[in-house]
N, C-alpha and C positions, 0 to 999 in steps of 0.2 A: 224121478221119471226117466224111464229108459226112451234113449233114442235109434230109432233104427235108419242107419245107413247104406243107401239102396243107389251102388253106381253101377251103370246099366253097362251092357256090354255083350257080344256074341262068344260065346265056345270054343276052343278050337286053336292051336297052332295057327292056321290059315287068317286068322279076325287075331291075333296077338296084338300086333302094332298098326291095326286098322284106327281108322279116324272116329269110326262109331262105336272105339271103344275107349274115349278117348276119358268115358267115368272111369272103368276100372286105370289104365294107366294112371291116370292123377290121384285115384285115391292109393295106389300102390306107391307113388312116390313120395304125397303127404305123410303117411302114416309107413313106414318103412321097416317098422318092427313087428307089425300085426303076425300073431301066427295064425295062419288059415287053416281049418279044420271045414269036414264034410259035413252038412247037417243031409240025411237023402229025405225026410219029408220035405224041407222046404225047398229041396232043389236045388241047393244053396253051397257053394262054400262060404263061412260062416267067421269071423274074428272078433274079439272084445277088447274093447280098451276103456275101462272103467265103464261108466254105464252108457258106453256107445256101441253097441250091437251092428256092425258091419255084416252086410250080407250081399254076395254077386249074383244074381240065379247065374242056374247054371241052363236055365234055358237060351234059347236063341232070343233075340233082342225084342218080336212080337210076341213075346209068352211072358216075359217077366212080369208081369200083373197077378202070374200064380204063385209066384213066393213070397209077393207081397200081400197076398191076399192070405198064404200062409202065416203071416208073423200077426196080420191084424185078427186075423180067426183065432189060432192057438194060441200065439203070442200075446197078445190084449195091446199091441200096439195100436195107438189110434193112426189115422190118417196125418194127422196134424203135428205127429212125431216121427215123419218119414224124411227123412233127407234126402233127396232124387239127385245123383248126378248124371249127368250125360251129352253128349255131344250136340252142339247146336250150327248149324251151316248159315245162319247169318250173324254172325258174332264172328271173329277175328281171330287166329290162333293169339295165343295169349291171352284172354281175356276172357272174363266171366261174368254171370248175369244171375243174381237170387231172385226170384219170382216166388209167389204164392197164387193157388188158387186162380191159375190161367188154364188157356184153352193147351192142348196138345200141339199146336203149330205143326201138324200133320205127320210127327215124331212118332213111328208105330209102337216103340218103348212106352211111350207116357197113354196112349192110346189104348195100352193092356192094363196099363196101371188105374186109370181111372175105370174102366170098363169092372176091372175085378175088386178094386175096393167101394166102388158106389159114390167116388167121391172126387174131385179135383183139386180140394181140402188138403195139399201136402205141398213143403219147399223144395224147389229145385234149385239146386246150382247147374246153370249153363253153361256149358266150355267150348268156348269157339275154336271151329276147326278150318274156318274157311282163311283161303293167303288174301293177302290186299298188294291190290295194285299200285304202280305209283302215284295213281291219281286218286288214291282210297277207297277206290271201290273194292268191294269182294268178289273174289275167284273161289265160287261153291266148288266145292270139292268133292270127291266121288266117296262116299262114306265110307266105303270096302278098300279107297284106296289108303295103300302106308304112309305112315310119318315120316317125314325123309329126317336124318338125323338131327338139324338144324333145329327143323321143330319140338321135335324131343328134348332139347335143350329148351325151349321156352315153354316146355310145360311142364318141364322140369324147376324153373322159376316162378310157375304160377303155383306150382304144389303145395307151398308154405303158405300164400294168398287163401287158398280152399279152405289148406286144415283150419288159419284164423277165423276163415267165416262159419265153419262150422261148428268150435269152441263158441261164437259167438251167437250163433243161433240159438245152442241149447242153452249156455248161461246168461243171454239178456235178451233174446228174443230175436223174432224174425223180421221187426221192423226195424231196430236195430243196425242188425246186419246189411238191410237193404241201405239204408240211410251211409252206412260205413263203407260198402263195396260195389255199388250202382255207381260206380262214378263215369 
């Protein structure tokens, strides 16, 4: 069973080291060997690593629901073999969150995604981008704004954390995973 991995992210030199891109950087550091190639139907730059099918749209962050609506139409991917990562502003930098079959938390990424596959039926992994203060609260962060390098170190430490949960979704499953990495 092939799995398709869908870290969401905006275009562009400008959104590189944005916080709302903070799917593609983690999955670029997880997997570090992928070679990327252009798919132009799905909009996609595109990578495999055994039967994990890696795909970025290559649209802006409210459109990505069309490439995935690409792999589930032409591709015969179901919903429920979609791995979603992407940036989440109440979660902590460093840290990560697998969900299934939740609402969109007003994320316009996931808000195309369910809109274009018909379904809210796919796992996300979460990656917090917000700072905490020293009394643990969160300092929401401006999504467009950059990762100062500091951070990039620590999601450069979470990167290994992903790729496990991701080997672990598709070889034991999504409960799993949550039971493993929901901590």
């Amino acid at each position: 069973m092939k799995h398709l991995i869908l870290p969401l992210g905006n275009p562009g030199s400008d959104y590189e080291h944005t916080r709302h891109n903070a799917g593609w950087i983690v999955i670029d550091m997880a997997y570090p060997g992928l070679s990327w190639g252009r798919d132009s139907y799905a909009n996609a730059g595109t990578a495999m690593d055994g039967d994990l099918l890696f795909a970025k749209p290559a649209t802006f962050m409210n459109l990505s629901g069309e490439t995935a609506g690409y792999f589930m139409t032409k591709k015969e991917i179901l919903p429920e073999n979609m791995i979603v990562l992407y940036d989440d502003l109440d979660l902590a930098i460093g840290k990560m969150k697998i969900s299934f079959d939740r609402g969109s938390g007003g994320h316009n990424g996931i808000k195309s995604l369910e809109s274009h596959l018909g379904s809210r039926e796919f796992v996300r992994i979460r990656i917090g981008i917000s700072k905490v203060f020293e009394d643990g609260s969160l300092a929401k962060a401006n999504v467009l704004g950059k990762f100062e390098p500091s951070e990039m170190e620590t999601l450069k430490e979470l990167a290994p954390k992903v790729r496990k949960a991701i080997e672990t979704i598709v070889k034991e499953g999504k409960e799993k995973a949550m039971t493993e990495f929901n901590q």
